[in-house]
C-alpha positions as CSV (number, residue, x, y, z in Angstrom):
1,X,2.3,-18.4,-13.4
2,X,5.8,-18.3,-13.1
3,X,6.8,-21.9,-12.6
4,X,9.3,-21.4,-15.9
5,X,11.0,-18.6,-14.2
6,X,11.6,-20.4,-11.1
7,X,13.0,-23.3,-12.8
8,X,15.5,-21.3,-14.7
9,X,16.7,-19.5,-11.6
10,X,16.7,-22.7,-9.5
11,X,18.9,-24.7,-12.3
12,X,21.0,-21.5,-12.5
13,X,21.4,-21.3,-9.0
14,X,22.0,-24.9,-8.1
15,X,23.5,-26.3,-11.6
16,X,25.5,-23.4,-13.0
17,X,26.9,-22.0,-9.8
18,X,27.0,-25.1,-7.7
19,X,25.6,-24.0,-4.6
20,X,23.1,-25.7,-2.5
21,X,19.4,-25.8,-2.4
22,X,20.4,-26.5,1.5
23,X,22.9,-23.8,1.8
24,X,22.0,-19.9,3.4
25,X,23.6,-18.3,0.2
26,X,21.5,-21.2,-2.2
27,X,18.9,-20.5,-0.7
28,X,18.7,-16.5,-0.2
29,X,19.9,-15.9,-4.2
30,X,17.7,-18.0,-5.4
31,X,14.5,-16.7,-3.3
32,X,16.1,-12.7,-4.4
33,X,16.4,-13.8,-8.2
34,X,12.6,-14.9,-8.3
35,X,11.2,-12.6,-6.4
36,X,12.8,-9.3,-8.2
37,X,11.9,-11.0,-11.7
38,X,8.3,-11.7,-10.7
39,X,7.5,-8.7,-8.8
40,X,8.6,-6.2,-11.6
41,X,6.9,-8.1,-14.3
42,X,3.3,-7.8,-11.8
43,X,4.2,-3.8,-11.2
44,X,4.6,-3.1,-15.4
45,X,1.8,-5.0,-16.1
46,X,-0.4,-3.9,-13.6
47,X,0.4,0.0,-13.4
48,X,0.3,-0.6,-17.1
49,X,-3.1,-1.3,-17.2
50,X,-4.2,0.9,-14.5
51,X,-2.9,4.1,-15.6
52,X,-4.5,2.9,-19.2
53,X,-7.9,3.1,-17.9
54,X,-7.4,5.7,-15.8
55,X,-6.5,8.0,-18.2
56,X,-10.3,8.0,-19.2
57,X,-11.3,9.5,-15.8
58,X,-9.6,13.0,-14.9
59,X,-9.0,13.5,-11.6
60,X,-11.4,17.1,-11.6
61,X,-13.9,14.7,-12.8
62,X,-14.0,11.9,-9.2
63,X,-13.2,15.4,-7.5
64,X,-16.7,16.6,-8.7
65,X,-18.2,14.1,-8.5
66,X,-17.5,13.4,-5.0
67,X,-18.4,16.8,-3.8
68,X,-22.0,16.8,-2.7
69,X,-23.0,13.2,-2.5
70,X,-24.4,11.5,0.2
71,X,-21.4,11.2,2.8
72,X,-20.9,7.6,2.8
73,X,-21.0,7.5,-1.1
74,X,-18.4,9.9,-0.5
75,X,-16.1,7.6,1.7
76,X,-16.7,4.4,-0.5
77,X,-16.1,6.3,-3.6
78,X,-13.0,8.3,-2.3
79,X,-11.6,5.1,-0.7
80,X,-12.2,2.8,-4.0
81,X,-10.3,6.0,-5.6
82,X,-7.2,5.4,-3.8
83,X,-6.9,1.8,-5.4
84,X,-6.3,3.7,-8.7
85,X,-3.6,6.1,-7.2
86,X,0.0,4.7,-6.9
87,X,1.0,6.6,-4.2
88,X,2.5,5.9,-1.1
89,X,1.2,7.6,2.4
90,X,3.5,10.8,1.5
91,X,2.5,11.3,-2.4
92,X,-1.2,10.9,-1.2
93,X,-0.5,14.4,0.3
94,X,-1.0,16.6,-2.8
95,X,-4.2,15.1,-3.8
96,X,-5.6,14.8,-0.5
97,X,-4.9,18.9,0.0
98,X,-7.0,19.2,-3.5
99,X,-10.0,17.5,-2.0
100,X,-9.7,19.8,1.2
101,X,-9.5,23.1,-1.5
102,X,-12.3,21.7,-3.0
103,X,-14.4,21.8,0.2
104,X,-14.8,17.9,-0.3
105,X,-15.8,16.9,3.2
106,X,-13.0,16.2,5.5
107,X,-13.4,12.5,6.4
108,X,-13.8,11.8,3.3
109,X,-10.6,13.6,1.9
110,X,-9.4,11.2,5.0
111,X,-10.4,8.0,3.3
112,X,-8.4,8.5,0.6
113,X,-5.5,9.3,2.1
114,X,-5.7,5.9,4.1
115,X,-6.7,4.2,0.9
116,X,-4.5,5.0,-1.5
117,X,-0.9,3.7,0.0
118,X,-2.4,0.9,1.7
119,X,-4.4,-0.6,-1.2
120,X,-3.2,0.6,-4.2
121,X,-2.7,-1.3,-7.1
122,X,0.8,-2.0,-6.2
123,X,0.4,-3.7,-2.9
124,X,-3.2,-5.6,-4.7
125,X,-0.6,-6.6,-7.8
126,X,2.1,-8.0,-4.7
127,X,0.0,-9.6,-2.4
128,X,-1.9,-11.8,-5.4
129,X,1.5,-12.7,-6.7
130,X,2.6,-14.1,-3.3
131,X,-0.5,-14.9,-1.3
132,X,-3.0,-15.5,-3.6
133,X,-6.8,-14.2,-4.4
134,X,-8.1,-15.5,-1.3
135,X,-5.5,-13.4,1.1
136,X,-5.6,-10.7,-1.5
137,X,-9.3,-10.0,-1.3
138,X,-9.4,-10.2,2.4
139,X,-6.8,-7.4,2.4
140,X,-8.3,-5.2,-0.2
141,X,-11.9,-5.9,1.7
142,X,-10.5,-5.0,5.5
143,X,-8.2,-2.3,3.9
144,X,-11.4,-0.6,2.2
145,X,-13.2,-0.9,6.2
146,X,-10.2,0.7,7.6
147,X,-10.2,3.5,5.5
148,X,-14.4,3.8,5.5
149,X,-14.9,3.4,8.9
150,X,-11.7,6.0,9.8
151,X,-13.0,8.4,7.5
152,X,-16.4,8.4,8.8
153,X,-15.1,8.5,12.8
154,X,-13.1,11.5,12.0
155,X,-15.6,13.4,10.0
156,X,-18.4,13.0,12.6
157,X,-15.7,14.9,15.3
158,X,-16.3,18.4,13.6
159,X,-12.6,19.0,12.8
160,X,-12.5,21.4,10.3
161,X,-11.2,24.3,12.6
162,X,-8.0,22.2,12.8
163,X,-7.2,22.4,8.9
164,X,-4.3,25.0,9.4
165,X,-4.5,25.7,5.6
166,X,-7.8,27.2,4.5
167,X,-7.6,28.5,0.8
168,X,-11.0,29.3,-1.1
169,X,-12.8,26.4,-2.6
170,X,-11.2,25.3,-5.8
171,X,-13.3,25.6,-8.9
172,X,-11.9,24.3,-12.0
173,X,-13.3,26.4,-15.1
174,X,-15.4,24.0,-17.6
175,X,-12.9,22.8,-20.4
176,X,-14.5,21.5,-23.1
177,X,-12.9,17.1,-22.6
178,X,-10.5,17.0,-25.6
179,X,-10.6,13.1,-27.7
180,X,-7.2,11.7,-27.1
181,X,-6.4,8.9,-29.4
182,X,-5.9,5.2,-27.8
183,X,-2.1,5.3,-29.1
184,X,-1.5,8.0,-27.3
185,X,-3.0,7.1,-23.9
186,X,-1.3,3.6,-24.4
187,X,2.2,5.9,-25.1
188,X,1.3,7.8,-21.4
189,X,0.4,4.9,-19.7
190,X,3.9,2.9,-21.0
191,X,6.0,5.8,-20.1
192,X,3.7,6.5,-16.9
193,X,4.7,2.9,-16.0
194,X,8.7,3.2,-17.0
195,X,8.7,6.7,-14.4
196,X,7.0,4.6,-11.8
197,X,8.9,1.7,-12.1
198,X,12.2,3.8,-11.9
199,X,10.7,5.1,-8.8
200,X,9.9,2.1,-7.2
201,X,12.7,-0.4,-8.3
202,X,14.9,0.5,-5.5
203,X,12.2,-0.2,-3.4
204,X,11.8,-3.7,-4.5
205,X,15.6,-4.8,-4.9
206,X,15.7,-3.4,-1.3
207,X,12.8,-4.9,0.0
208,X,13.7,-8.5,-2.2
209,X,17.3,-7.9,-0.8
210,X,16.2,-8.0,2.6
211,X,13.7,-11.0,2.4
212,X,16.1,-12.8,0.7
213,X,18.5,-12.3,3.3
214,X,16.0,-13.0,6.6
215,X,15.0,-16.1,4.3
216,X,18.3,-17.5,4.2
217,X,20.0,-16.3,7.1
218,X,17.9,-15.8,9.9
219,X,16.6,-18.9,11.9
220,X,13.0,-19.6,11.9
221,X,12.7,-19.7,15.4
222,X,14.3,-15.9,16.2
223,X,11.6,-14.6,14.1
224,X,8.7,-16.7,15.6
225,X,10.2,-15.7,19.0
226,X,9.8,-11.9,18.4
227,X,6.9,-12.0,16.4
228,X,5.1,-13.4,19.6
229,X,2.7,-16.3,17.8
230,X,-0.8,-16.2,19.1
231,X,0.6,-13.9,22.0
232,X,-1.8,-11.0,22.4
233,X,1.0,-8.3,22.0
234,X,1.8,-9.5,18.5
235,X,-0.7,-7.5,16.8
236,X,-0.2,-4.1,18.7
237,X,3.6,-4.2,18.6
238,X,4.0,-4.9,14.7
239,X,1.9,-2.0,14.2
240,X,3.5,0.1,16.5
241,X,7.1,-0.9,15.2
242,X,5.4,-0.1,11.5
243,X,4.5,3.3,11.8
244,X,8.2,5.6,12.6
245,X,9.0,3.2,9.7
246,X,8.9,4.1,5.7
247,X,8.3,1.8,2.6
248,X,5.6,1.2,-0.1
249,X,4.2,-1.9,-1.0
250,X,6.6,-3.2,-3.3
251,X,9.0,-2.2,-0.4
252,X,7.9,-4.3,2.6
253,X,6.2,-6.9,0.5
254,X,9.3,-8.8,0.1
255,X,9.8,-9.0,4.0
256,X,5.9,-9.8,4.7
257,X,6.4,-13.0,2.6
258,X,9.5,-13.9,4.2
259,X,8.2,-13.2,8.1
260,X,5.3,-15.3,7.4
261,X,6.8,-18.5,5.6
262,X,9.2,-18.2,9.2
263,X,5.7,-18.2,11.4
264,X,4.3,-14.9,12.1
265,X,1.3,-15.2,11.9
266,X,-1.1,-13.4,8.2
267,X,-2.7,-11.0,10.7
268,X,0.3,-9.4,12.4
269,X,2.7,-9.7,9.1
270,X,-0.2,-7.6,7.4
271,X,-0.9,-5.0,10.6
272,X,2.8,-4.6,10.1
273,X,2.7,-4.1,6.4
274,X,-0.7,-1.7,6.5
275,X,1.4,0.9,9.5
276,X,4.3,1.0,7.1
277,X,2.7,2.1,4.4
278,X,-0.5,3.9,5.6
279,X,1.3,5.7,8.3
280,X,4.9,6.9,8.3
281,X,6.9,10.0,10.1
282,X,7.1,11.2,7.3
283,X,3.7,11.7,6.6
284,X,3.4,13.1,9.5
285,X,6.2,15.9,9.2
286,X,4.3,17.3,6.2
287,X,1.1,16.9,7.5
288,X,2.1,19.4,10.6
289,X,2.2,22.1,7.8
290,X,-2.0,21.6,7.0
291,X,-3.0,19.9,10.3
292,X,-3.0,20.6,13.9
293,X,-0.8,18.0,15.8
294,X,-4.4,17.3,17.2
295,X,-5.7,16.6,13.9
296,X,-2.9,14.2,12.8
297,X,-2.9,12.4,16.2
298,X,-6.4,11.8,15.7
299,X,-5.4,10.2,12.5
300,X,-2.5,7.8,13.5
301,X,-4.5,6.9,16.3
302,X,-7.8,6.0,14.9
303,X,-5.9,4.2,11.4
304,X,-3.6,2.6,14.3
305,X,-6.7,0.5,16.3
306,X,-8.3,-0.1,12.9
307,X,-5.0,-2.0,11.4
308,X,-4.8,-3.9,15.4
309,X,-8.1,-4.5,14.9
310,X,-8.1,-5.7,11.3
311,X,-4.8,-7.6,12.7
312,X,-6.4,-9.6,15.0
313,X,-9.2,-10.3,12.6
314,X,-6.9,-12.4,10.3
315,X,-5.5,-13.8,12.9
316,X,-8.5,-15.1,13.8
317,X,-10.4,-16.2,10.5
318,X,-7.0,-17.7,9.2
319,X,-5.7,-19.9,11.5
C-alpha cells in the first residue's frame, strides 16, 4: 500500500543524501522516515472513520444497553466496545468508573478496561499496517479472550466490597436523540481525529525514533540474546518488564516491529506490547483511589497470566 512512499524515502535517503542502504544512519532514517509517514496516515484514517460511526452510538446508549443482559453478553459486548474507544489503559479510567456508577456488573466494567488500550482501533490500524491481517486478527481474537475470560474470573470472585468508591447508580434522564446532520458528524469526527492525533504524535515519532534507532544500531544478536528465543522465560519476562512501563499502541508499535525483524520471537514481542499498554503504574496509581490494592492486584495478576499465556500461544501456532 505504500510501496510509492517507500521508494521516495529510499531514493531520498540513498540518492539525495548519499548515505548507504548498508550504513546504521542509512538505514535507521530511512526505516524512521517510512514508518512516521505510514503510521500517521493509518491513525487519521482510521480514527477518522471510527469516530464517524461512532458518533451514531452514544455512549448512555452501550451503557444501557449493557446493563441487565446476560453476563457474558455483557463481557463480549463491553470488550468489543473497547475497540471503538481510543484510549490507552489510563483514559479507560473515566469510562470504566461510569460503568461502575451505573451498577454495570463489575467484571464486565473489567473487560473493558482491558479491551480498550490493548485492542483499540489504534493498535488494530498498527499491527495491519506492519504485520498484516493474519497477525492482526490473531491479536484482536486472543486480545478479545484476554479481556473475556479476565472479566469473567474476576466477576465470579464477589468483589464488589472492594470498590472504594460507591456513588448511587447513575441514571441518565430520557433526552429525546436530537438529528445531527452528516456534515456535521464528519466536522466532529475530522477535528476528533486532528485532537487525537496531536495527542498521540509524540507517541509515534518517539516510538518510530526508537525503532529506527534499535533497527540501525543495535546488533541483531544482543536483542536475540536478551529476548531469550524459544527459552521458556521469554514470555514471563517481556511481560513483566512491560507492565512498570507506559505507552499506547502507536507508542511501542514502532519497537514491536523492530524487536521482531531482529528475532524475538511474535509471541513474546506481542506479551510485551499487550503489558505496556493494558497495564501500566500509572494505571495503577489512579486506580488506588477506586480500588482496594487487593482489587487492582487481582487485576494485574489475572491480565498478567492471560497475556503469558496468550504469549506462549503465538509462540507456538507461529513458528
Amino acid at each position: 500500500m505504500f510501496d510509492w512512499w517507500h521508494r521516495i524515502v529510499s531514493r531520498f535517503v540513498f540518492e539525495t543524501l548519499g548515505l548507504s542502504p548498508e550504513s546504521a544512519a542509512g538505514s535507521a532514517l530511512d526505516f524512521f522516515l517510512y514508518d512516521t509517514v505510514k503510521i500517521l496516515t493509518l491513525l487519521a484514517v482510521i480514527i477518522f472513520l471510527i469516530t464517524f460511526v461512532r458518533s451514531y452510538f452514544p455512549t448512555e446508549k452501550v451503557r444501557d444497553w449493557l446493563e441487565g443482559k446476560h453476563p457474558l453478553v455483557g463481557h463480549v459486548a463491553a470488550a468489543l466496545f473497547g475497540i471503538i474507544t481510543p484510549f490507552c489503559s489510563c483514559s479507560a479510567i473515566p469510562l470504566f468508573l461510569g460503568f461502575i456508577q451505573a451498577r454495570i456488573p463489575l467484571g464486565v466494567t473489567f473487560s473493558y478496561l482491558i479491551s480498550a488500550p490493548m485492542n483499540n482501533e489504534i493498535a488494530i490500524a498498527m499491527l495491519f499496517s506492519l504485520f498484516g491481517w493474519k497477525i492482526t486478527a490473531l491479536y484482536i481474537g486472543f486480545g478479545l479472550l484476554v479481556a473475556i475470560v479476565a472479566g469473567i474470573v474476576i466477576g465470579k470472585l464477589d468483589l464488589e466490597d472492594e470498590i472504594l468508591i460507591k456513588p448511587p447508580p447513575v441514571k441518565p434522564p430520557h433526552i429525546e436523540e436530537v438529528k445531527i446532520p452528516v456534515n456535521e458528524r464528519l466536522k466532529e469526527a475530522w477535528d476528533y481525529t486532528l485532537d487525537l492525533l496531536k495527542k498521540v504524535g509524540l507517541y509515534v515519532l518517539a516510538g518510530v525514533g526508537i525503532g529506527a534507532f534499535i533497527h540501525g544500531y543495535v546488533p541483531s544478536d544482543l536483542i536475540v540474546r536478551y529476548a531469550g528465543g524459544n527459552a521458556w522465560y521469554a514470555v514471563p519476562l517481556a511481560t513483566i518488564l512491560g507492565v512498570p512501563m507506559y505507552s499506547n499502541a502507536a507508542g511501542v508499535m514502532p519497537l514491536i516491529e523492530v524487536l521482531t525483524q531482529k528475532g524475538m520471537l511474535m509471541g513474546t514481542a506481542l506479551s510485551f506490547m499487550m503489558a505496556i499498554t493494558a497495564l501500566s503504574l500509572p494505571e495503577a496509581m489512579i486506580l488506588k483511589k477506586i480500588l482496594s490494592t487487593k482489587l487492582i492486584a487481582i487485576f494485574f495478576g489475572t491480565v498478567a497470566l492471560g497475556i503469558m499465556i496468550i504469549g506462549f500461544i503465538f509462540n507456538a501456532v507461529l513458528r
